[in-house]
FIMARTOR-364568 format. One record per residue (C-alpha): x, y, z; residue in three letters. Coordinates in Angstrom, 1 decimal, always signed. Layout:
   east  north     up type
      X      Y      Z  ALA
...
end
This chain:
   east  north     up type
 +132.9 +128.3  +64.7  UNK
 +130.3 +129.6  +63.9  UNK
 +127.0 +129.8  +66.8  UNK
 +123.9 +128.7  +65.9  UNK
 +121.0 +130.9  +67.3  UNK
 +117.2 +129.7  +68.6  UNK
 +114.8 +130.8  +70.8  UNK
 +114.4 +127.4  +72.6  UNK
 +116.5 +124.6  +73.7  UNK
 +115.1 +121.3  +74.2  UNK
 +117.8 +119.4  +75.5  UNK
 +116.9 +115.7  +75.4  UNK
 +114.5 +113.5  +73.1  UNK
 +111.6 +111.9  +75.4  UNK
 +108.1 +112.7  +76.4  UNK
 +108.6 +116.3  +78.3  UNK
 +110.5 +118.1  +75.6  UNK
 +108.8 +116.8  +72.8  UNK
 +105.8 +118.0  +74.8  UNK
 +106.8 +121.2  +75.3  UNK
 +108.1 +121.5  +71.9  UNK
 +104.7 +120.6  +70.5  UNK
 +103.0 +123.2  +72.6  UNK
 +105.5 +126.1  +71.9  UNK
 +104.8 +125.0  +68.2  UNK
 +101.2 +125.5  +68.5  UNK
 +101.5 +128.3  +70.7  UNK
 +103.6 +130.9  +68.6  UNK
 +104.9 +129.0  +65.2  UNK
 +107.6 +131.8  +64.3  UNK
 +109.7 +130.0  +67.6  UNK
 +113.0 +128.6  +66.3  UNK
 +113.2 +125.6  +68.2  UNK
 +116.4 +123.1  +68.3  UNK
 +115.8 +119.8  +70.4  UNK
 +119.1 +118.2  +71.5  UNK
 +119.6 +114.4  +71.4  UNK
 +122.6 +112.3  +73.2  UNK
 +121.9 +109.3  +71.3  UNK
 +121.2 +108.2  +68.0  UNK
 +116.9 +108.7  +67.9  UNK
 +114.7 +110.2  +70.2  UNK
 +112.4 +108.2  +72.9  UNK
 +115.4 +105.3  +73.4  UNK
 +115.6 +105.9  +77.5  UNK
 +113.0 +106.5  +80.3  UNK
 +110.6 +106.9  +77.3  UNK
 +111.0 +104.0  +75.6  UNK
 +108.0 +101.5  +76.0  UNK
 +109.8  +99.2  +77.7  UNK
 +111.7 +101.3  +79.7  UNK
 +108.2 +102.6  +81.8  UNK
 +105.2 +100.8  +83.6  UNK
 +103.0 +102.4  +79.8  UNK
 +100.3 +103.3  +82.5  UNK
  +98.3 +106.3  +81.6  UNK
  +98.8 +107.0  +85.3  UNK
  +95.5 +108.3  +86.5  UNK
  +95.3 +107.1  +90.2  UNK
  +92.7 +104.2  +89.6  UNK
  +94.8 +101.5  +90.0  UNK
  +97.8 +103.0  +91.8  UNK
  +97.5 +102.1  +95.8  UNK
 +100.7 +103.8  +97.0  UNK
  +98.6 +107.1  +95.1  UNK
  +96.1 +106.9  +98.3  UNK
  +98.0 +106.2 +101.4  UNK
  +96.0 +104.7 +104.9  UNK
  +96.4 +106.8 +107.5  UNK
  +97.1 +106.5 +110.9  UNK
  +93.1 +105.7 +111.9  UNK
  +92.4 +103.7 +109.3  UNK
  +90.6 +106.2 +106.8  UNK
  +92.3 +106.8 +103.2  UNK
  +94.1 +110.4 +101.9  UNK
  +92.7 +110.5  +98.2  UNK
  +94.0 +114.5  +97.4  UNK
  +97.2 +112.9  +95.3  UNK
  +95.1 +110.7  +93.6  UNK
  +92.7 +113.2  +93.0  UNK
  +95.9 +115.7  +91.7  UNK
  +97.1 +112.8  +89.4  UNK
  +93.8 +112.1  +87.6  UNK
  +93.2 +115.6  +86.7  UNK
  +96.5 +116.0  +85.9  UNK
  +96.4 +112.8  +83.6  UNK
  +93.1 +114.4  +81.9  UNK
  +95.0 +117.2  +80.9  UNK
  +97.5 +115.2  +78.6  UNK
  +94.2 +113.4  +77.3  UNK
  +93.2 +116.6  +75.9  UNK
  +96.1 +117.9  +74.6  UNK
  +96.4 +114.3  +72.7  UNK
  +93.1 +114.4  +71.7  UNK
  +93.3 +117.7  +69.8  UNK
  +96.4 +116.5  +68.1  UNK
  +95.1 +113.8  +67.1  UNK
  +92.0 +115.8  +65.7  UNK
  +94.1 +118.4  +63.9  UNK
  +95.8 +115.1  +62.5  UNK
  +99.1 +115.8  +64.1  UNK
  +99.0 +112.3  +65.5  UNK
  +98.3 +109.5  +63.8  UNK
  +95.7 +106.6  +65.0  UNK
  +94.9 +106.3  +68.2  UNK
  +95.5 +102.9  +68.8  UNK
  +99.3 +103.4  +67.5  UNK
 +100.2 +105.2  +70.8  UNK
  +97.2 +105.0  +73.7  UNK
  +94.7 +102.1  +73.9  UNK
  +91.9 +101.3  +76.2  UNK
  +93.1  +98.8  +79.1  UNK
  +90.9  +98.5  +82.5  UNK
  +93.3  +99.3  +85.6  UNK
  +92.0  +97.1  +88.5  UNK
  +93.8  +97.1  +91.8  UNK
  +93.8  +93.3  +93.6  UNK
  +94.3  +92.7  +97.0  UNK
  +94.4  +89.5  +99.3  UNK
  +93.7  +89.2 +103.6  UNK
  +91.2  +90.8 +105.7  UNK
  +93.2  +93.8 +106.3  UNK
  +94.2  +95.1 +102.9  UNK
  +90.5  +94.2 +101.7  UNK
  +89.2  +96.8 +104.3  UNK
  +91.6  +99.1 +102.9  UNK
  +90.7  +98.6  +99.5  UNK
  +86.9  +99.0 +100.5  UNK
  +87.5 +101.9 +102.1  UNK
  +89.6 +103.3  +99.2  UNK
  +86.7 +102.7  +97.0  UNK
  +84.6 +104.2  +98.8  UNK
  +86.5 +107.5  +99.5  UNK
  +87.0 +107.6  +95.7  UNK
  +84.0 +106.6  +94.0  UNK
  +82.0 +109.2  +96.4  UNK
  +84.1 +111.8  +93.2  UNK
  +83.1 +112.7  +90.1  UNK
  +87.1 +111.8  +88.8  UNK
  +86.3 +108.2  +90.0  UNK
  +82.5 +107.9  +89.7  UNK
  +83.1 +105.3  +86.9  UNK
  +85.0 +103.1  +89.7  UNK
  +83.8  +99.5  +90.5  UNK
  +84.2  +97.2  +93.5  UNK
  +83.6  +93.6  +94.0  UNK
  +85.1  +90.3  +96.4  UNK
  +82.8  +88.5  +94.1  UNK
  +84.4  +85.1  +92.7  UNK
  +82.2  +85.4  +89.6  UNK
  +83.2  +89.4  +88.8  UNK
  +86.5  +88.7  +89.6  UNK
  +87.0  +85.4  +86.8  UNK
  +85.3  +87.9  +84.4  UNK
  +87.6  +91.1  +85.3  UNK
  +90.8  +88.5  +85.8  UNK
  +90.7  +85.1  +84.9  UNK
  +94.3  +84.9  +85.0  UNK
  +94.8  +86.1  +88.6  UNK
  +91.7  +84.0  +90.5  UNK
  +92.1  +80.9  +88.7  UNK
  +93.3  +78.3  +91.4  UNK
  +93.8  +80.7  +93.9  UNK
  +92.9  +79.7  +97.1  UNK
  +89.0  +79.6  +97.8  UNK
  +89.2  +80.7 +101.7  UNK
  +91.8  +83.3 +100.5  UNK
  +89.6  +86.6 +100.9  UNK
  +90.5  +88.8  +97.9  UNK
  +89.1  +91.9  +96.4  UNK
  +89.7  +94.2  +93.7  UNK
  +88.3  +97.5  +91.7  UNK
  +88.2  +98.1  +88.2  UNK
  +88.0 +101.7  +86.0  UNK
  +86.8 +100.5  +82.5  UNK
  +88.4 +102.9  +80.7  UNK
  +91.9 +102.9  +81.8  UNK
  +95.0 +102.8  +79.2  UNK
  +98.0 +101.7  +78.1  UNK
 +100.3 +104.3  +77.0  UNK
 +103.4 +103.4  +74.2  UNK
 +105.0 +106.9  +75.3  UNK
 +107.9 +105.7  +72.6  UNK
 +105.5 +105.8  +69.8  UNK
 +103.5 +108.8  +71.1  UNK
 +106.8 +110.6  +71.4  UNK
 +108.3 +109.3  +67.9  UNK
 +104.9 +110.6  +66.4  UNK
 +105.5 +114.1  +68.2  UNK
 +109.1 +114.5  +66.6  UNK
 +108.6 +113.7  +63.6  UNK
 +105.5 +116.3  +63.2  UNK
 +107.7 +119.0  +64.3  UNK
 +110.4 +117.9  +61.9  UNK
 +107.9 +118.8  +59.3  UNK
 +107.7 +122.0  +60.5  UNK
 +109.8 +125.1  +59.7  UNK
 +112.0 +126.8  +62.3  UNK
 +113.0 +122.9  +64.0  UNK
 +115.7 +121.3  +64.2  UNK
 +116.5 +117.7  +65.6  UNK
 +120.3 +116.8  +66.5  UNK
 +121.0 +113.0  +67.0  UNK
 +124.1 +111.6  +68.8  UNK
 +124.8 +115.1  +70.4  UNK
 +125.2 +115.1  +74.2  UNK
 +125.8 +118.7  +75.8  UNK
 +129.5 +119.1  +77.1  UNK
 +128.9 +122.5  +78.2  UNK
 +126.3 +125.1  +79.4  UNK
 +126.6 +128.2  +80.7  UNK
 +124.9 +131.6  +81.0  UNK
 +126.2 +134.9  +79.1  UNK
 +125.9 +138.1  +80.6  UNK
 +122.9 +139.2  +78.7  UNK
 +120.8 +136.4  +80.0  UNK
 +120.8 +134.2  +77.5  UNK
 +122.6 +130.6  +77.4  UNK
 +125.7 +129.1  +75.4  UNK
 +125.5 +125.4  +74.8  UNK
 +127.9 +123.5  +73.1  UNK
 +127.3 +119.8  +71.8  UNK
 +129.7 +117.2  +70.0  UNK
 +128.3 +115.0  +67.5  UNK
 +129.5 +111.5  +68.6  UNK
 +129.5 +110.3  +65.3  UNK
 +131.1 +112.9  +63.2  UNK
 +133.0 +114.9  +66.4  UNK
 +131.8 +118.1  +64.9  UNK
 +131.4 +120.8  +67.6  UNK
 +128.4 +122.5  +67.8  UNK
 +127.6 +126.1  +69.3  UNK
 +124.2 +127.1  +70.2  UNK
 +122.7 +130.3  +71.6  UNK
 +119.0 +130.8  +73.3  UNK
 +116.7 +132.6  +75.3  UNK
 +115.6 +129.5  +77.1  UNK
 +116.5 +126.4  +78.1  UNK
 +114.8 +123.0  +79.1  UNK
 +116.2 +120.4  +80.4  UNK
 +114.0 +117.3  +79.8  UNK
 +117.2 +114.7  +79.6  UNK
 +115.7 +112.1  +82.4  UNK
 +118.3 +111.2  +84.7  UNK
 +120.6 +113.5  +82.9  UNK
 +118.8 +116.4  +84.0  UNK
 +120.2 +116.6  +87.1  UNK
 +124.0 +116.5  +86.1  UNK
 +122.9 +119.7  +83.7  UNK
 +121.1 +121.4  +85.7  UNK
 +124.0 +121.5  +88.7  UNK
 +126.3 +122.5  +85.7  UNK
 +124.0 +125.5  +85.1  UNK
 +125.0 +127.2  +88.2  UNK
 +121.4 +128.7  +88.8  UNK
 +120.9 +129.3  +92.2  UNK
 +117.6 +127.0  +92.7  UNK
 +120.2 +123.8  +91.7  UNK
 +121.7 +124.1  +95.1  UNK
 +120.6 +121.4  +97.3  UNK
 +119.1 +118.7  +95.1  UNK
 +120.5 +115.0  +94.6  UNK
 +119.2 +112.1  +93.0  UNK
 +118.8 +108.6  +93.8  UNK
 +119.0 +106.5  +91.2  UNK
 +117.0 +103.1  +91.1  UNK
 +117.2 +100.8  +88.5  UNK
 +114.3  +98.3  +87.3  UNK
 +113.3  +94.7  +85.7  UNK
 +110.7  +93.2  +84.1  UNK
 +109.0  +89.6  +83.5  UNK
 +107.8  +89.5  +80.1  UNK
 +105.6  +86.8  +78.6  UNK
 +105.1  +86.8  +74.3  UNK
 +103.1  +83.8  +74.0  UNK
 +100.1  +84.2  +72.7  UNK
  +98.0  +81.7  +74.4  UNK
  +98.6  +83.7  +77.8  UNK
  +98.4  +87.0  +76.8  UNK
  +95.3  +86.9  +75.7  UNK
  +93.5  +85.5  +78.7  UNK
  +94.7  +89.3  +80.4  UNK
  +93.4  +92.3  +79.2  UNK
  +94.5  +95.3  +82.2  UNK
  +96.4  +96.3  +84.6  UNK
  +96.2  +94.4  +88.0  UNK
  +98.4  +97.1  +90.9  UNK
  +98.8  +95.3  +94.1  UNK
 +100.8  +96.6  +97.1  UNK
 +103.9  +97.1  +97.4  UNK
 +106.2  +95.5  +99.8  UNK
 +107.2  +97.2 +102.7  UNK
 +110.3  +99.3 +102.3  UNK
 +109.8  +99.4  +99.0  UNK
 +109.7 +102.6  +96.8  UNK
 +107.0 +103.2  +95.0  UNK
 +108.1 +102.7  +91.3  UNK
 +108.0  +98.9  +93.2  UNK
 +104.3  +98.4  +93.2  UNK
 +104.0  +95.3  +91.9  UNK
 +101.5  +94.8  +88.5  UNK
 +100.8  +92.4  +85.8  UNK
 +100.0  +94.7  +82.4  UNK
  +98.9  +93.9  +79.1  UNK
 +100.7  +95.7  +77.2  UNK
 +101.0  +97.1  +73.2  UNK
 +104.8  +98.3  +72.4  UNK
 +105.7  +99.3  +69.1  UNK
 +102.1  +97.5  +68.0  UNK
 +103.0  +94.0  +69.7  UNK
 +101.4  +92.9  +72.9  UNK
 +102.5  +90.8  +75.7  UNK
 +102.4  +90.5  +79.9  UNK
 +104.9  +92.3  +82.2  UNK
 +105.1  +91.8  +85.5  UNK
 +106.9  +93.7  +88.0  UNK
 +108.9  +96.1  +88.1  UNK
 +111.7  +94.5  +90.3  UNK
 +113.8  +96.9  +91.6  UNK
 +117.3  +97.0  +91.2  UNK
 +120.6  +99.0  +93.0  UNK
 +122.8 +101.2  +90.8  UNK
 +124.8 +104.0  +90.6  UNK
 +123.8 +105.0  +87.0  UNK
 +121.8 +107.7  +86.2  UNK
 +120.7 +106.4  +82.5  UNK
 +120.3 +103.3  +81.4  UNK
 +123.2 +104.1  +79.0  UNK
 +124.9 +106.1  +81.7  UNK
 +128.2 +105.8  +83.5  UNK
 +129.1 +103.5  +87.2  UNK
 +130.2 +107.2  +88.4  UNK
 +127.5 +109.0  +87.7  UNK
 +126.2 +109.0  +91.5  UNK
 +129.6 +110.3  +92.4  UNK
 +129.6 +113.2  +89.8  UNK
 +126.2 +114.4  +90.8  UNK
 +127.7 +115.2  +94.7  UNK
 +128.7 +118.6  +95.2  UNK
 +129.5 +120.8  +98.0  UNK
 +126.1 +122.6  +97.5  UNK
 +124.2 +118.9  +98.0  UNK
 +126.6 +116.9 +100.5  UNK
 +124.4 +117.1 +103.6  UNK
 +121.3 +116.9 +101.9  UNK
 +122.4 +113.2 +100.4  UNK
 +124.0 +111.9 +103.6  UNK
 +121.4 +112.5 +105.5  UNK
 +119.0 +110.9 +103.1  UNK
 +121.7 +107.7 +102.4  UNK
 +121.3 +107.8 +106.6  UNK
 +117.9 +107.6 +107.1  UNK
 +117.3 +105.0 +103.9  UNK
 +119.3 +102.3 +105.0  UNK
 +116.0  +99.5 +105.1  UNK
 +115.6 +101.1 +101.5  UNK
 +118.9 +100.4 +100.5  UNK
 +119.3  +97.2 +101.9  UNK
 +116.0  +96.2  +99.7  UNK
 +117.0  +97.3  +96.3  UNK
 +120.2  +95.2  +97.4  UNK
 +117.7  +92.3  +98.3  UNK
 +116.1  +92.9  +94.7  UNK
 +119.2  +92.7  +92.5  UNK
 +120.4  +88.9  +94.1  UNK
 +116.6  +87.6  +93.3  UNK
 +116.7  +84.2  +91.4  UNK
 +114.3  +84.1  +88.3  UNK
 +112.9  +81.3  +90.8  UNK
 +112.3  +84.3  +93.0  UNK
 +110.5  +86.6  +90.6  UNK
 +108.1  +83.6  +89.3  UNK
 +107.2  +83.3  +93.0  UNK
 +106.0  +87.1  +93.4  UNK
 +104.8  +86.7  +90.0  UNK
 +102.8  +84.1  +91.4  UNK
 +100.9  +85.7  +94.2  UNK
  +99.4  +87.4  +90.9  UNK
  +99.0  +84.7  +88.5  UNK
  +99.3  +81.2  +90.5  UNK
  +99.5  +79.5  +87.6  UNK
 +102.6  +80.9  +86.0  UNK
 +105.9  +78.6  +85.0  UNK
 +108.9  +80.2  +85.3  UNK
 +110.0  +78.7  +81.5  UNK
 +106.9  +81.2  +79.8  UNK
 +109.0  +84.4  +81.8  UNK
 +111.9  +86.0  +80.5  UNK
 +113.6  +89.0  +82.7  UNK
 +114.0  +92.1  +80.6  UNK
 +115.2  +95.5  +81.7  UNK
 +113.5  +98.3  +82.1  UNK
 +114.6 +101.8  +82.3  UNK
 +116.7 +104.3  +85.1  UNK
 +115.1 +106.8  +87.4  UNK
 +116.4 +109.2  +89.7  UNK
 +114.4 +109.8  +92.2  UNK
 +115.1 +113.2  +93.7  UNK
 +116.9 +114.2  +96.7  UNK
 +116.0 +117.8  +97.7  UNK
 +117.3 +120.0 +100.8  UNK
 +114.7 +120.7 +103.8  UNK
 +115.3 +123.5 +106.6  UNK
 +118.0 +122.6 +108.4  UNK
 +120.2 +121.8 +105.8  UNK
 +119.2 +118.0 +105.8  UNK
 +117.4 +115.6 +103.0  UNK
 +114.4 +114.3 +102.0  UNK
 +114.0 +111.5  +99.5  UNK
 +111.1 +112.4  +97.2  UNK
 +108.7 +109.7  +94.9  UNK
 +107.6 +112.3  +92.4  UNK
 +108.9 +114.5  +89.7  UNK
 +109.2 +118.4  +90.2  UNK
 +110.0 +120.9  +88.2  UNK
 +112.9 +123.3  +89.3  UNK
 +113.2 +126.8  +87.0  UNK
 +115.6 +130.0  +87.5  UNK
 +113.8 +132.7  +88.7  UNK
 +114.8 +134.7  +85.5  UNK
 +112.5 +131.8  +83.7  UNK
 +115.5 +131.2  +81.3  UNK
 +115.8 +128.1  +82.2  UNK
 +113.8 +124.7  +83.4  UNK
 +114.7 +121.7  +84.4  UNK
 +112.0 +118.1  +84.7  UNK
 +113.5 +116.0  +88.1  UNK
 +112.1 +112.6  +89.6  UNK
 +110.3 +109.7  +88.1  UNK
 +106.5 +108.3  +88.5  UNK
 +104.1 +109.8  +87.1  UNK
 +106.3 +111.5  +85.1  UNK
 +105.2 +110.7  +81.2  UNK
 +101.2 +110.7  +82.1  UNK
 +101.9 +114.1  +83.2  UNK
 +104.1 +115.6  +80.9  UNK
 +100.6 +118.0  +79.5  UNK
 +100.5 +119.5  +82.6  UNK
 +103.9 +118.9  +83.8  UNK
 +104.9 +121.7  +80.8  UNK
 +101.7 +124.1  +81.0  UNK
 +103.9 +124.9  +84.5  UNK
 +107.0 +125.2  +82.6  UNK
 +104.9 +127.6  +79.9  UNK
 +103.4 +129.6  +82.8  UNK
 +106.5 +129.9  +85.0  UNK
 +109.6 +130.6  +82.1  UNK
 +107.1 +132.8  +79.4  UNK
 +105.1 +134.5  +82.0  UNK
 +104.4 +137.6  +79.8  UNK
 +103.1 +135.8  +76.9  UNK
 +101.2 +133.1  +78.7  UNK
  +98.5 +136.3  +79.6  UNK
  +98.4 +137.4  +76.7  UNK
  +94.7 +136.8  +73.9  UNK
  +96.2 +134.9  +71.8  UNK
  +98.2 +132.4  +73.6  UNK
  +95.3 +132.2  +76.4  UNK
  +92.9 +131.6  +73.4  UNK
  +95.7 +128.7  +71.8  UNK
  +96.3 +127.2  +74.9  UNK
  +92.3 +126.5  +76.1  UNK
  +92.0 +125.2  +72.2  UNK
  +94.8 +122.8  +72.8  UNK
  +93.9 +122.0  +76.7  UNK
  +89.7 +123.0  +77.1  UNK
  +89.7 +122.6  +80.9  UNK
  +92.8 +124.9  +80.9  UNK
  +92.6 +127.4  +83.6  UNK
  +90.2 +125.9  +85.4  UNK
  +89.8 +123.1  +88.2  UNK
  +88.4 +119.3  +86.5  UNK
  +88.6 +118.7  +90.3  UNK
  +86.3 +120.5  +91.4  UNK
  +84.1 +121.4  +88.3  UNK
  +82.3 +117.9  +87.9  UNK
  +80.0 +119.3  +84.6  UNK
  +83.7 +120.3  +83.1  UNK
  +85.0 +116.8  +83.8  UNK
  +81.8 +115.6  +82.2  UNK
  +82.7 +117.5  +79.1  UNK
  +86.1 +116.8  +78.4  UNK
  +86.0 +113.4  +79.5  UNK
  +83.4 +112.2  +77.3  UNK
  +85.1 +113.7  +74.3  UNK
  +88.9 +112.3  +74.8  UNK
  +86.9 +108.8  +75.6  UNK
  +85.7 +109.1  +72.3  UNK
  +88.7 +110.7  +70.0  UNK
  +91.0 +108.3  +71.7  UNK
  +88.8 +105.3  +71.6  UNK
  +89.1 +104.7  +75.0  UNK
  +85.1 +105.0  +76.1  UNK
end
């Protein structure tokens, strides 16, 4: 048989590897790229629009992004880390879409305020207090607050009409907020790079096997699930952008940095609503608070959404207990992902999450009665008969080994490399796709650290991402700058 050789591996087809795919391309076009593809097209599991919230996560809406603390203030760094990071992906999409790599704007990203609602005296202090912590920053200086009935029938007619009048609400609103079809985006992104020589894109092939050679580089095989040709491959580097499968394949490399990391996979729903005399009286994304005990992928939300160039309401997510790592995954895949090298870490966490566990539990015996009545404390009007449950995608939420030997359950996504840089791996879920720009600038820097400092790539790299190597954080002219050109490319402004 004979082995097919390439420079890099991109084993899965959703947001990160096409990402990382795209920026290789641009970075050094000789690279002989090969993205691999368990099912039969690219973008059909945690990146499929229906499979994710489509927030262009940016921390104005998000509340869980901006935690209370203990006295009563509110800790804005992570939603400070999450906005720049979301501007990042804004620019690289913005150049694409100037160079004409992308089509139309509006095919994959369009403008949607995100608004965050809350109800009772005490979360409307927090809410204040949020907005003022934020909007005191140049990332959130666009931010608006109001417990005004009339602003709030303009922002959200759907939400305050026949709501309770002695019911104190409030709610912020960031203009230009999005909605993100991180299908289409990622769809568009392939099917560039299938244009382009030195790429090549194999369906239907899930990896049986990886392992790493003496030499340093990696042998891969995949079997084509239609055809059950066998398939050898040989690289320098290898990613590891497979969603929930990354886990599985990254214990199966054997790199030293696997040890200790589990996942917890959490499964979700969605209310949707199609008809047209609705949808149109909602035009954002409303994030309330999320239960307590929930996790945070739970924050409940009513979006307009555009997937696949339709629109229509969801509202949830509703979580959901499983012991599948994709949505087209196995029962045992839980049970696989246990080794020796993660045992403690996962008992401990399965120990310590029991009110978590009995919640998702809770979530998955909910009536559609049930749903329509936390459906409601968004949109009092709503009748259970214009709702239909749909489900959304997988995540595994990562599980990762503190001193002592214990666990910790973690609501993020991190990226996990050998130190030889051979080989990456993309863990954890929210907020994942909005981050995938920056999320793969780390991969860049940590796996090619030679040619990242070289001219040319430092000159590629700050034409694809302007602000890069510098802080839109704390350089508020910078955030000016790039700001006020994505708003403008993308049509978001």
């Amino acid at each position: 048989m004979a082995v097919r050789q390439a420079d890099v591996v991109l084993v899965g087809g959703g947001v990160m590897s096409a990402t990382l795919g795209m920026m290789l391309r641009q970075l050094d076009p000789s690279l002989d790229i090969v993205m691999v593809e368990r099912l039969d097209h690219v973008a059909h599991e945690s990146t499929d629009g229906w499979n994710n919230a489509g927030t262009g996560h940016a921390g104005y809406c998000e509340l869980n992004y901006t935690p209370e603390t203990g006295d009563g203030d509110v800790t804005i760094d992570r939603a400070l880390q999450i906005n720049a990071q979301f501007e990042v992906s804004l620019q690289l999409w913005s150049y694409l879409v100037e160079q004409g790599i992308l089509p139309e704007p509006s095919s994959f990203i369009n403008r949607t305020p995100h608004q965050s609602f809350v109800w009772g005296e005490k979360d409307v202090a927090f809410l204040k207090r949020r907005y003022e912590r934020l909007s005191a920053h140049h990332l959130f200086r666009d931010m608006e607050y109001t417990e005004s009935p009339k602003d709030l029938e303009e922002w959200m007619p759907l939400i305050v009409n026949n709501r309770d009048p002695m019911q104190r609400v409030a709610a912020t609103r960031i203009k230009h907020g999005s909605d993100v079809d991180f299908g289409s985006l990622t769809r568009s992104m392939v099917s560039w790079l299938e244009t382009q020589p030195n790429f090549e894109l194999m369906l239907s092939s899930p990896v049986h096997y990886i392992d790493q050679r003496d030499n340093g580089r990696w042998k891969i095989r995949v079997k084509n699930q239609k055809t059950g040709e066998l398939t050898k491959l040989e690289t320098g580097f290898v990613f590891l952008g497979a969603g929930g499968g990354a886990l599985p394949l990254l214990q199966k490399s054997g790199i030293d940095e696997a040890r200790g990391y589990g996942g917890f996979p959490v499964s979700g729903q969605w209310l949707v609503c199609g008809k047209p005399d609705i949808v149109k009286q909602h035009n954002s994304k409303v994030y309330g608070k999320a239960p307590i005990g929930a996790p945070p992928m739970s924050v409940p939300h009513l979006d307009t959404r555009i997937i696949n160039g339709e629109p229509a309401l969801l509202f949830g997510p509703f979580a959901g207990f499983t012991t599948r790592f994709l949505k087209q995954g196995s029962i045992f895949d839980l049970i696989g992902s246990v080794k020796p090298t993660n045992l403690k870490p996962m008992l401990s966490v399965s120990k310590s999450n029991m009110d978590l566990t009995r919640y998702l539990i809770g979530e998955v015996f909910q009536s559609h009665g049930d749903r329509v009545a936390s459906l409601r404390n968004f949109f009092p009007d709503a009748m259970e008969d214009d709702w239909q449950l749909r489900m959304a995608g997988q995540r595994v939420q990562i599980i990762k080994q503190v001193d002592g030997g214990g666990g910790k359950l973690e609501f993020g996504t991190e990226i996990v490399a050998a130190k030889d840089g051979t080989l990456a791996a993309l863990l954890g879920a929210s907020p994942g796709a909005s981050t995938a720009a920056n999320a793969m600038i780390n991969v860049i820097e940590r796996c090619f650290p030679e040619k990242i400092k070289t001219p040319e790539w430092q000159e590629r790299m700050k034409e694809l991402v302007p602000s890069y190597g510098q802080s839109l954080v704390e350089d508020e002219a910078l955030l000016t700058k790039v700001r006020e050109r994505t708003l403008s490319t993308l049509k978001l402004g």
